[in-house]
N, C-alpha and C positions, 0 to 999 in steps of 0.2 A: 504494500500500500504506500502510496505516496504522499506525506502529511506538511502540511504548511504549519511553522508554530510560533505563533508572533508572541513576541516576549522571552522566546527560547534559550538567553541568554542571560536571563532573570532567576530569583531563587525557584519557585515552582517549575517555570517552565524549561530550568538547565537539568532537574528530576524525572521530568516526562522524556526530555529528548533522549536520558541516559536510555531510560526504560525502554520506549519504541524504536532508538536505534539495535538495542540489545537483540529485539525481536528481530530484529534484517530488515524493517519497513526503510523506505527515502526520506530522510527529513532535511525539511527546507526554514530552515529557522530567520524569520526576518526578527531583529533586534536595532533600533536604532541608539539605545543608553545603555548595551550589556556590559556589565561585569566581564571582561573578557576570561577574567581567569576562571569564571565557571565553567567554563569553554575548554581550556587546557587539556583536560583529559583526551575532551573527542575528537580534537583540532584533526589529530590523523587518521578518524574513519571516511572510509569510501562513501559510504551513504551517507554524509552529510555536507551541505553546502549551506553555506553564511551568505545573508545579505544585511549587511550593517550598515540600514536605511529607517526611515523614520514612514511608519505605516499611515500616517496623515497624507503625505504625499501622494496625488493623487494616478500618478503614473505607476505607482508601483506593484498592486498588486494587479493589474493586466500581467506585469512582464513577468509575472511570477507564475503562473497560470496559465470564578466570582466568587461572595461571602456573607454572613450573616449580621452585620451590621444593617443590612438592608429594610431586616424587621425592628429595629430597635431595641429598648432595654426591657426587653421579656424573658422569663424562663421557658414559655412552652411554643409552639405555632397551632394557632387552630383555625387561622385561613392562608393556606400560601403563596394567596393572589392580595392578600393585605400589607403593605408594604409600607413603616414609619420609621425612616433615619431621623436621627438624633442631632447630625452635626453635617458639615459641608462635605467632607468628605464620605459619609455614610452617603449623605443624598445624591455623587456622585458617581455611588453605586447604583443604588437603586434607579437612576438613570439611565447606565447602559443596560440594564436589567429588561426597562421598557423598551428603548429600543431595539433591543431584540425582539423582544416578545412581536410589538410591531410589523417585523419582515416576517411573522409568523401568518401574521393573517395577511400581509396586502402577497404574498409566496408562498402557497397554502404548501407548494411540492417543496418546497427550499426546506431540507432538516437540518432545524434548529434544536441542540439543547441547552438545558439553562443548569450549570453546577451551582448550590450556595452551599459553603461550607463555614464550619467556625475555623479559629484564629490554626494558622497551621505553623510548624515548627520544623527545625532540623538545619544541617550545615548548608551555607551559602546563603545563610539570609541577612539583610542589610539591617544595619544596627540599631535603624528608626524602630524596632521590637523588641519588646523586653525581653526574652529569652537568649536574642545575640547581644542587646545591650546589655543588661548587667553580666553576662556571662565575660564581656571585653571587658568592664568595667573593673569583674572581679578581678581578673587575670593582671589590670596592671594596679591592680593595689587601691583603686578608687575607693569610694560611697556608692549603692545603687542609692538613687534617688525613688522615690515613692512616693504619689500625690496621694494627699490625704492621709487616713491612714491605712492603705493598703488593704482594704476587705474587697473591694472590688471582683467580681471573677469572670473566669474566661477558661473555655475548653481550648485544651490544645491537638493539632490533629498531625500527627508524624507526616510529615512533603514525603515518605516514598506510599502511605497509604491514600494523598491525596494525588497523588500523578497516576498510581493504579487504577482510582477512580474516573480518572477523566480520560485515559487510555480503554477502558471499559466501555465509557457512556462514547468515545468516536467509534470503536468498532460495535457497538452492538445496543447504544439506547435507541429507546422508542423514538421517535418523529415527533418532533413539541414539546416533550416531556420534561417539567422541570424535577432535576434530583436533588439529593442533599446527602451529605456524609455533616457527620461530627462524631465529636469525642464523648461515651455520656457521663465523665466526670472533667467537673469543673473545679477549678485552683483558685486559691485569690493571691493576687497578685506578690502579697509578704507571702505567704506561703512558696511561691515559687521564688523567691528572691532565696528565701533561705535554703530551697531545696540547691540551686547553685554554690550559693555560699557554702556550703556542706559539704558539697563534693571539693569545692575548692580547699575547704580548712580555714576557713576566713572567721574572720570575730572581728564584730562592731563594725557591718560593713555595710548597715542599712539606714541612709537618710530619710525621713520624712518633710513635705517641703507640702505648698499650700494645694489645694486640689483642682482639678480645671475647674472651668465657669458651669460645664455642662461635661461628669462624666458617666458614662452608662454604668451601671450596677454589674450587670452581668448577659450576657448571650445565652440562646435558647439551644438545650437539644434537641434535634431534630428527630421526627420520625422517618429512621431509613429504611422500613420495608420496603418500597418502589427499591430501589437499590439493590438490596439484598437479594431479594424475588428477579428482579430481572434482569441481573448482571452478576450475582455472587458475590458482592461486594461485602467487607465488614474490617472494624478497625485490627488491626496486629497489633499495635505498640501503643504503652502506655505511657506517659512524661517520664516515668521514674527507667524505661527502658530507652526512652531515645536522650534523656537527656544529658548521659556521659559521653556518649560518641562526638554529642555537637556541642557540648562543652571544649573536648578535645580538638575537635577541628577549629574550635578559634584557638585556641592554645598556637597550633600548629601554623596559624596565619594570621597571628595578632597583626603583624605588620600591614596588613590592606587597611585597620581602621584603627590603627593606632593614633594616629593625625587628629584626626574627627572626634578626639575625647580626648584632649589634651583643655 
């Protein structure tokens, strides 16, 4: 199969490309801001070719040829055509969300599907998230910083169980079908601070500082039968299993965000 994957050179999308080139599929990764060193590994497979172009440009893909914020500060879904972000950047989620939905009906034949996932985790992710950020953080001896006081929470979902996901839903979802994956335990936010801190051996390494203007409580788990039932899908890894390996990979590559936390 032959798969186009915009972003491919991003944290999730450098996890899918490992996984669908693994398979022998073509992948054609358009990336115009990658990370190139997420790249490094596959730079020398045969099936894959780089176009490091910015997918706005409207020439480009001729020549070539999502998440849970989206509902808001809920614990459950019991509509999941009800959609209320909370802040600018939830809302544009939930934007490209409609827009898709949209080429759904004016291309009844165009298959579209729609992932929403909770917060996902694992190496190669950029350190605007709290699990690579205080993890950097720990590593060169900082404070994690904490708004509020840290009860906050958030399910984390392992990047190789959400790339299986979305490798799943291209070769075999339904037509229209929105899925969801999550994780159904949720952490608050000091809780995972100190689960890092732990592993590192750290003491007195947690700030608390003033809290946003507007911060959500906590993210909903989703109901993933649709998922389960029509692709096999289910979580492997839980925080306490992925979170040594991607501790250690920043260990191993502190220097890419050393800079940016000074």
């Amino acid at each position: 199969m032959r798969i186009l994957i915009t972003g491919g050179g991003g944290f999730v999308g450098s996890h899918l490309v490992d996984l669908l080139s693994e398979e022998g599929h073509e992948i054609l990764i358009l990336d115009f801001i990658s990370n190139h060193k997420n790249l490094d590994h596959l730079i020398k497979r045969k099936n894959i070719t780089h176009y490091f172009a910015d997918i706005s440009e409207p020439d480009i893909l001729p020549k070539l040829i999502q998440k849970d914020e989206v509902y808001g500060s809920v614990e459950t879904i019991d509509d999941v055509h009800s959609l209320n972000p909370t802040n600018p950047y939830s809302a544009s989620k939930a934007a490209a969300d409609m827009i898709a939905n949209s080429f759904k009906h004016m291309y009844p034949n165009l298959h579209i599907n729609t992932l929403r996932s909770n917060n996902i985790a694992g190496p190669r992710q950029y350190i605007r998230n709290i699990i690579p950020r205080f993890s950097c953080l720990g590593i060169l001896g900082k404070k994690m910083t904490l708004h509020g006081d840290g009860s906050s929470r958030r399910r984390y979902l392992w990047v190789k169980d959400a790339a299986l996901a979305i490798s799943l839903i291209i070769k075999g979802g339904k037509p229209g079908k929105i899925y969801h994956t999550s994780h159904p335990e949720s952490y608050s936010n000091l809780e995972v601070a100190n689960k890092i801190g732990s592993y590192l051996g750290l003491k007195d390494f947690v700030e608390l500082v003033d809290d946003r203007v507007y911060n959500d409580t906590t993210y909903p788990a989703f109901d993933q039968l649709d998922i389960k039932t029509d692709l096999g899908w289910e979580v492997t890894k839980d925080i306490d299993d992925f979170l040594p390996e991607t501790i250690d990979w920043y260990k191993k590559n502190i220097n890419l965000f050393k800079e940016y936390l000074t």
